[in-house]
N, C-alpha and C positions, 0 to 999 in steps of 0.2 A: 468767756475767755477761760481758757486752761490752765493750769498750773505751769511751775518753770518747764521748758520742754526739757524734750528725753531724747537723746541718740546717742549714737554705737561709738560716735565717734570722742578722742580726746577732749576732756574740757580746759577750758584755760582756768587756772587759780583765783581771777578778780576780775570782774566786770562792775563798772561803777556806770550810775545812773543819774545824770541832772538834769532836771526838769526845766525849763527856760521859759518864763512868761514875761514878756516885755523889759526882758532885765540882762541886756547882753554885756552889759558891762560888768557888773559882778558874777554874772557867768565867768567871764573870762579872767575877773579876777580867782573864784574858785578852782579853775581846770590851769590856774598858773602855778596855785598851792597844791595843785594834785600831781603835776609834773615829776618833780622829783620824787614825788612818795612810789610810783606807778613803774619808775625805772627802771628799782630793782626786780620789780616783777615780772620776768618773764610771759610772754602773750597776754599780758592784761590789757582791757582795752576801755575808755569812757564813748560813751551813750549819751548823748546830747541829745533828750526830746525837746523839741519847741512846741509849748501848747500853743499852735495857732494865734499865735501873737498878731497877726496884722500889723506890724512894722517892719520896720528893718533889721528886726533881728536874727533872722536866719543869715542872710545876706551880709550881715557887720562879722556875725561868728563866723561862717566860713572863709571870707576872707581873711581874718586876726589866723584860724587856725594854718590858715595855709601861710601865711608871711611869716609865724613862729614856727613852721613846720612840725606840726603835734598832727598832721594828718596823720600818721602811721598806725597814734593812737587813738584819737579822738574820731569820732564819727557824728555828725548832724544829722537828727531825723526831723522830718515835718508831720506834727498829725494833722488830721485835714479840721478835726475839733476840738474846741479847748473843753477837754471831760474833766479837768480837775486834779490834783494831783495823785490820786490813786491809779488814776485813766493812765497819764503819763507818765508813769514809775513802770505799771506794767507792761506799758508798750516797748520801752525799753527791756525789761529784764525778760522781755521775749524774742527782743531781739538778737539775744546774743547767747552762749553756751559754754556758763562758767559754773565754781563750785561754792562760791561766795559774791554775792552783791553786793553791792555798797551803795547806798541810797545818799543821796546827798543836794541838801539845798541849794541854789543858787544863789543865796545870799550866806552861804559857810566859806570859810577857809581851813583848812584843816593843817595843823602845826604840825613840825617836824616831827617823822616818826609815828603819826595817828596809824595811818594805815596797816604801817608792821604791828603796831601793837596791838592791832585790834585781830587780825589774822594770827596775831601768837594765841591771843585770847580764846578764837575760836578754836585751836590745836587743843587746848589748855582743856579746855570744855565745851566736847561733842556733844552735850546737849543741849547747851546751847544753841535755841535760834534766832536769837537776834541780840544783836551788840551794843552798846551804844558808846560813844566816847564820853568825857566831863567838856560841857559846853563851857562860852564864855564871850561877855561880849566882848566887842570892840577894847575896851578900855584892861580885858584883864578880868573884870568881875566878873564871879563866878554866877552863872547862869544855870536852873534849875533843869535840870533834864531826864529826872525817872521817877515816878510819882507809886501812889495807891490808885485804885482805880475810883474812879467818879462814882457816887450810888447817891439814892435821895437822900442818904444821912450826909451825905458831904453837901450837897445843893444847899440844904438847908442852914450849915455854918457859913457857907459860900456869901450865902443871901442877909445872913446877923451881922457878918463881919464884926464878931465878938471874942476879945480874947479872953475871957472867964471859959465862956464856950467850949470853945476850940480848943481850951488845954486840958477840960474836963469830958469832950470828945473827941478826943485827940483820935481815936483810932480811924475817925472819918475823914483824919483833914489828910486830903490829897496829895499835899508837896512832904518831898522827902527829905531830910536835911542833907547836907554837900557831906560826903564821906571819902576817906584817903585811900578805902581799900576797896576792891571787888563788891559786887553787891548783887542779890537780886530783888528787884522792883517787879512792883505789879506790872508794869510797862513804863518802857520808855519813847524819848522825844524820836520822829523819825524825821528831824530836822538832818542827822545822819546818822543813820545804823548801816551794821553789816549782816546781810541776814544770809544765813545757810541754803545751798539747793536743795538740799535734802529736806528741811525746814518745809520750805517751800511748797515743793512735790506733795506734800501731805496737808498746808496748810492752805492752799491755792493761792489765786491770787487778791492783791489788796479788793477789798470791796467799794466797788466804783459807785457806787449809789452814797457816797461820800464827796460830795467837791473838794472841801478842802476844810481840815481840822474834824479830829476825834476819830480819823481812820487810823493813825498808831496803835490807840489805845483800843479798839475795838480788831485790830488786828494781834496784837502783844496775847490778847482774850482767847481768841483762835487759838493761836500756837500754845498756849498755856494748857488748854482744852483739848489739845494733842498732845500732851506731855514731853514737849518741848520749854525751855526756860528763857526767860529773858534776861541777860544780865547788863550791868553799870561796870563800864570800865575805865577808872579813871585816871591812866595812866597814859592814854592815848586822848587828844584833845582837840579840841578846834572851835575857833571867834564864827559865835551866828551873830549876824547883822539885824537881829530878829525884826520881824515883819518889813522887813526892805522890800519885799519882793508881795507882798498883800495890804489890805488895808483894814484887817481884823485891831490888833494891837494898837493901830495909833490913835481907832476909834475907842477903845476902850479905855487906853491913855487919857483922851479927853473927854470922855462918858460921852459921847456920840454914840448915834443907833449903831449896830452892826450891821452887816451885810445880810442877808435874809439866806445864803447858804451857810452862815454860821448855825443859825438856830435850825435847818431844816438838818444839818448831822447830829447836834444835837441831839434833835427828838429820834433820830435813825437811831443813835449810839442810847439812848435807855430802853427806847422799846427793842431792838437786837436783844440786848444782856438782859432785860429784867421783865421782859414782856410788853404789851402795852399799858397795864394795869400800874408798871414801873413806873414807866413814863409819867404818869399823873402823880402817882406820889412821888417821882421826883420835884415834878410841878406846884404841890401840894406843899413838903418839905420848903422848897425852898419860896412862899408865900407865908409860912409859918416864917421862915430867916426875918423873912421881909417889914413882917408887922414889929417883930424885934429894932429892927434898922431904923425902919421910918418912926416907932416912938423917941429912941434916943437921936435922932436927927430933928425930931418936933420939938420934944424939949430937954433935948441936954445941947452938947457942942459938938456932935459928931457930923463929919462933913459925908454926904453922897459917896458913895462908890460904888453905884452900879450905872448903868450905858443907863442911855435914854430910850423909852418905851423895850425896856426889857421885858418885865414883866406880861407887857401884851405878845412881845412877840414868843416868847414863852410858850404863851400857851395856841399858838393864830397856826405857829410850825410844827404842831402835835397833833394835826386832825390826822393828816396820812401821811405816819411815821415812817413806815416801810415800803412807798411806794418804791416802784424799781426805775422810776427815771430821777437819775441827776440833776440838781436845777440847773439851768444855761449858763454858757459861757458869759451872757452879760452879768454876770452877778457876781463874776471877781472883779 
């Protein structure tokens, strides 16, 4: 696939992009919070890809949109395969010929005002390409959305869950604290950004050999690598539903295994950035966390916090890091 395409002709100002997997109901709650945001924008248009849901969720959204009459601007596509969410972002933002995207989960809502602020943002600073709002869930609480980037120095805190650690290597730990002003982050969440054409055109498209999880941040990487920036803007904002729409997070919630295309992005997103040799020492690193963990969980009072058979799957999704197929759509 190509980069955002290119023609002679006007583009529109905002093309927003939702991905729809088995989730037509907070789809439509999403594209209800996007309505007025979208209004005052002139030719702006949303992109409904359905990744090959086999329900009725094409069939429930077309109907809802045609009874609220948002056909004008909403449009439903069907891919014929569920590739994931990078698959279905870019099928979208090839669909259509604007100057800014906006990528947006199906399980977001985006509060009053996100949108303009986030297109002020991008006026504000041309080079920036990619946006992100201050997340937040359901309830208000503030939700973590632009990090440092992942490397084996972090895997290995990841894996000790030790606060002596962690504040003595702090430069490795991942999450960034909540801040009131502008900011730039190694990358952010693309739970929803707005990402530039121009961006784009230079940066191509998402890397689909990603199902789903650590193509943001392996994306953020690209565009940084083209001297392009990512920025945190948290002035514009919006409630994620997080993992309503996957079943990564509520496994991890209850230390249940993951899904087996969590760990195969995984091993894509070390060996991409650090080589294959990363890979293992990230694997490495975080098996050093590990023995850290498991002694104070042997004999002190520290309780498990990692999934079940992590460690194996670890290392089982790192034999062929960078094959070039996706794993199947049964694996969301």
């Amino acid at each position: 696939m190509t980069s955002a395409p290119t023609t002679g002709s006007s583009l529109s100002p905002l093309a927003v992009v939702v991905v729809n997997y088995r989730t037509p109901q907070l789809t439509l709650q999403c594209l209800d919070s996007l309505a007025p945001e979208l209004q005052p924008i002139g030719g702006s248009r949303c992109i409904v890809v359905d990744n090959a849901s086999g329900d009725d969720s094409v069939s429930t959204l077309r109907q809802e949109i045609q009874r609220r009459r948002w056909q004008h601007w909403v449009q439903v596509m069907e891919s014929k395969r569920n590739g994931g969410f990078s698959a279905g972002n870019n099928q979208g933002i090839h669909s259509f010929h604007a100057e800014h995207y906006l990528l947006v989960n199906s399980d977001v809502v985006v509060q009053q005002g996100c949108v303009a602020a986030l297109l002020e943002a991008s006026l504000r600073h041309p080079g920036a390409g990619a946006i992100g709002p201050r997340l937040m869930y359901p309830d208000r609480a503030l939700h973590h959305s632009c990090y440092r980037f992942m490397s084996p120095g972090s895997e290995f805190l990841r894996a000790a869950a030790t606060g002596p650690l962690s504040r003595w290597l702090s430069r490795w730990v991942t999450t960034l604290p909540h801040l009131e002003t502008p900011t730039e982050p190694d990358w952010t969440s693309f739970a929803c950004v707005l990402l530039k054409r121009a961006a784009l055109q230079e940066a191509g498209p998402l890397d689909e050999s990603f199902f789903l999880y650590f193509e943001d941040q392996d994306y953020c990487r690209t565009l940084r690598a083209r001297g392009w920036s990512v920025l945190h803007w948290p002035s514009a904002r919006a409630v994620h539903h997080a993992g309503a729409s996957g079943t990564v997070r509520q496994a991890t919630a209850r230390r249940d295994r993951r899904p087996r295309y969590y760990y195969a992005s995984r091993s894509r997103y070390f060996a991409k950035s650090f080589g294959t040799t990363g890979l293992w020492r990230a694997n490495l690193s975080w098996a050093c966390g590990r023995a850290i963990s498991w002694l104070r969980e042997t004999f002190g009072q520290k309780q498990p916090h990692l999934c079940h058979r992590e460690g194996w799957d670890l290392w089982t999704h790192g034999l062929a890091p960078l094959s070039p197929h996706p794993p199947g759509e049964d694996q969301q």
